[in-house]
N, C-alpha and C positions, 0 to 999 in steps of 0.2 A: 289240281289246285288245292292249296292247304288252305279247311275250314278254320275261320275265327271265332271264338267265342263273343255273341253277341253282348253288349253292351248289360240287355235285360237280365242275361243269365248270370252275369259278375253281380250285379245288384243283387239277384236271386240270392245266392250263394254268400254275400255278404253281411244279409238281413239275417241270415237261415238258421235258426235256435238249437236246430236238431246236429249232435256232433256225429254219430258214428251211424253207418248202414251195412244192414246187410249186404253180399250182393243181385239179389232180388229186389231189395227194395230198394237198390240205388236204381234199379232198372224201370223199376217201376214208377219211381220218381221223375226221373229225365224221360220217360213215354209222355208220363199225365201233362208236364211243363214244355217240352222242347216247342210246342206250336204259337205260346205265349211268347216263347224269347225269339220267334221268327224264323226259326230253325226245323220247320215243320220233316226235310225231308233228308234230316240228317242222321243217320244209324244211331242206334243205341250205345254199340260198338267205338263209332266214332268220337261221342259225347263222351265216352270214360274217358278216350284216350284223353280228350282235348283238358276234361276236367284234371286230367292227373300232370298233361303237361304245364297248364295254368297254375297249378300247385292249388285249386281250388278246393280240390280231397288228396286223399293220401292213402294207399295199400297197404294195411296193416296186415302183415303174415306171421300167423300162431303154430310156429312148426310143432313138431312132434317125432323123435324115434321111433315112436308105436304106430302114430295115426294120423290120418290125410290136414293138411293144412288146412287151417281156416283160416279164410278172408274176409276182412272188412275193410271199408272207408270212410274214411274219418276227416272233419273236415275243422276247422278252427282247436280252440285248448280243448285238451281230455287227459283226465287220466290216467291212471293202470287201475284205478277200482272202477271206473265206467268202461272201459276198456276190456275186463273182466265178467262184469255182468251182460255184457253186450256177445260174450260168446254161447251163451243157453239162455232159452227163454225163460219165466218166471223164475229167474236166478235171484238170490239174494249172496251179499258179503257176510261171513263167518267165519269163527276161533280167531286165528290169531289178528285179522285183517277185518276184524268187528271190534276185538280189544282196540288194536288202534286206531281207526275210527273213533274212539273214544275218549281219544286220549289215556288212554289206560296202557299201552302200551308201547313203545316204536312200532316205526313199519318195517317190516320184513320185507326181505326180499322175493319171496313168495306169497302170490295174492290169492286167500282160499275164496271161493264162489262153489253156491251150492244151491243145487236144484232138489225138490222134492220127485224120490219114486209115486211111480202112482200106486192108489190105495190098494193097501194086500190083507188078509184074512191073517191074523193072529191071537193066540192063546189068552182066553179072557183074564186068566194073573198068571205072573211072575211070582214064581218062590225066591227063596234066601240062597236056597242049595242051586236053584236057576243060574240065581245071577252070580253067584260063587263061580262055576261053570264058565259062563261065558266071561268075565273077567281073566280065567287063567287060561282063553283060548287065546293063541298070537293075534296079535292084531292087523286084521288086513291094512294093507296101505293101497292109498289110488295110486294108479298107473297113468289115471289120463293125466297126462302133464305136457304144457305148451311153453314155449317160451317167445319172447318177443320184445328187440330195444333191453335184451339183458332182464329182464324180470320175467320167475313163473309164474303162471298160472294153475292153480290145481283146483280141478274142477271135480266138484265130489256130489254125491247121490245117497241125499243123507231118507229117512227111513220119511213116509207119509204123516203128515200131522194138520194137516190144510193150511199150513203156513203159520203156523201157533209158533207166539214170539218174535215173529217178522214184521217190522216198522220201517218205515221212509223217513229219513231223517237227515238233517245236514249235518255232516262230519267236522270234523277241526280242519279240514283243507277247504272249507266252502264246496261241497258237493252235495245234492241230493243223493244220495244213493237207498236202494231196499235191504238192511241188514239185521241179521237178530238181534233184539231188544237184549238190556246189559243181565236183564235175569236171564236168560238162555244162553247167553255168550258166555257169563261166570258160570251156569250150569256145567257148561261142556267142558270146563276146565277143572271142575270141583271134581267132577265123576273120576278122575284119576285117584283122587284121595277114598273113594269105595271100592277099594280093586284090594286092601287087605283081608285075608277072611277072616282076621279076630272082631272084624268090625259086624256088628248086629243091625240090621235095621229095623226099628220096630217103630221109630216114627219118619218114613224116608221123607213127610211132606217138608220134614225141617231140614233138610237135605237137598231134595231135587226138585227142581220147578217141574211141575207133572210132565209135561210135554218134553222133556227132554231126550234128545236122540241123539246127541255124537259124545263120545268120551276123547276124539283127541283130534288134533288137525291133520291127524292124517286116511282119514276117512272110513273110521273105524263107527257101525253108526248101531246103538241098540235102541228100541223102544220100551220106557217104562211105566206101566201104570203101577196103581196103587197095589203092597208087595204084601203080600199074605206071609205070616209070622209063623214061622217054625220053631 
C-alpha cells in the first residue's frame, strides 16, 4: 500500500523557514516530527522518498571529477550563495562572489565559499625579502570544485584568522548570507598590486587590512602581520 503524506506534514513543510539540509539532518528532522504528523511507524527511508515525490524537498547533487558528491535537500526559493555556504560548515562567501554581493561587482558564474584551517603555528614577522618570495612562487589553485544546475562552486581553505572581517549581512538579492566584510573583500583583491618587487612596504597598515589572507580567488591564501623593514 503506497503511504500518503499526511495533511500535518504538508503544513509542516509549508510553514518551514529553514531552506536547505543536510542529509542527516533531514533525517534527523523527519525522526523528531514524523509521530506529530501521525506517521509514527513509517521509515525514515520511506519519508524522503514521499518528501521528494510530493516535490516538498528537492536533491541537490554537487558533483565533482575529483571528489565524492554532496547531497543536499532543499526545500522552497534558495540560492547558489546559500546553496554554497550550505556545503562546509562555518563557511562564509568571498573574492569575487563578496564583490558582488555588494554590488561592486556582477555575478559570476563561479561561487567562491570559504572555510577557515584550523589554528596553525607561524613565524612571529614576515620580511620584505619574505613576502618578495612568496609573491613570485606560482600560485596554488583549489581543486575542490563542484558543480550543480550549471554554476561552480569552489570551495577554498583560506589561512586561520577567527573569522576576522567576516559579517552577516543582506546582499542586493535579499539574502542573509556570512561573507567578508568590503575591507577584506578589497584586501584580497589589492594584494595583487603588491606582487611587484620595486614595491617597498614600509607602511603595509596603508595597504593591507591586518588580517588579511587570500591574494586571489583562486585559493591562493598567505597570512600577514605587521612586516619588519629591510
Amino acid at each position: 500500500m503506497k503511504t500518503r503524506p499526511s495533511n500535518l506534514l504538508k503544513n509542516h513543510f509549508t510553514r518551514l523557514s529553514r531552506r536547505i539540509f543536510w542529509p542527516n539532518e533531514l533525517s534527523q528532522f523527519l525522526s523528531e516530527h514524523r509521530r506529530e504528523w501521525g506517521m509514527p511507524t513509517v521509515s525514515i527511508e520511506e519519508l524522503v522518498k514521499l518528501l521528494l515525490q510530493e516535490k516538498l524537498v528537492i536533491r541537490a547533487e554537487f558533483t565533482s571529477n575529483k571528489y565524492e558528491t554532496i547531497v543536499r535537500y532543499v526545500h522552497g526559493k534558495h540560492s547558489s550563495n546559500e546553496l554554497a555556504l550550505s556545503l562546509q560548515r562555518d563557511s562564509f562567501l568571498s573574492h569575487g562572489t563578496a564583490l558582488a554581493s555588494y554590488g561592486m561587482a556582477a555575478p559570476e558564474n563561479t561561487v567562491y565559499v570559504n572555510r577557515e584551517q584550523s589554528p596553525k603555528d607561524r613565524p612571529d614577522e614576515i620580511t620584505q625579502a619574505g613576502m618578495r618570495r612568496a609573491f613570485r612562487n606560482k600560485q596554488r589553485q583549489s581543486k575542490y570544485i563542484f558543480s550543480h544546475s550549471a554554476v561552480r562552486y569552489m570551495l577554498l581553505s583560506g589561512k586561520h584568522t577567527g573569522r576576522a572581517g567576516v559579517t552577516r549581512t543582506n546582499t542586493t538579492l535579499g539574502e542573509t548570507v556570512d561573507v567578508t566584510d568590503k575591507e577584506r573583500t578589497l584586501c584580497c583583491f589589492r594584494l595583487k598590486a603588491l606582487s611587484s618587487p620595486r614595491l617597498s612596504l614600509h607602511r603595509p597598515e596603508r595597504f593591507l587590512y591586518r588580517f588579511c589572507t587570500a591574494d586571489s580567488a583562486e585559493g591562493h591564501f598567505w597570512h600577514f602581520s605587521p612586516l619588519k623593514n629591510q
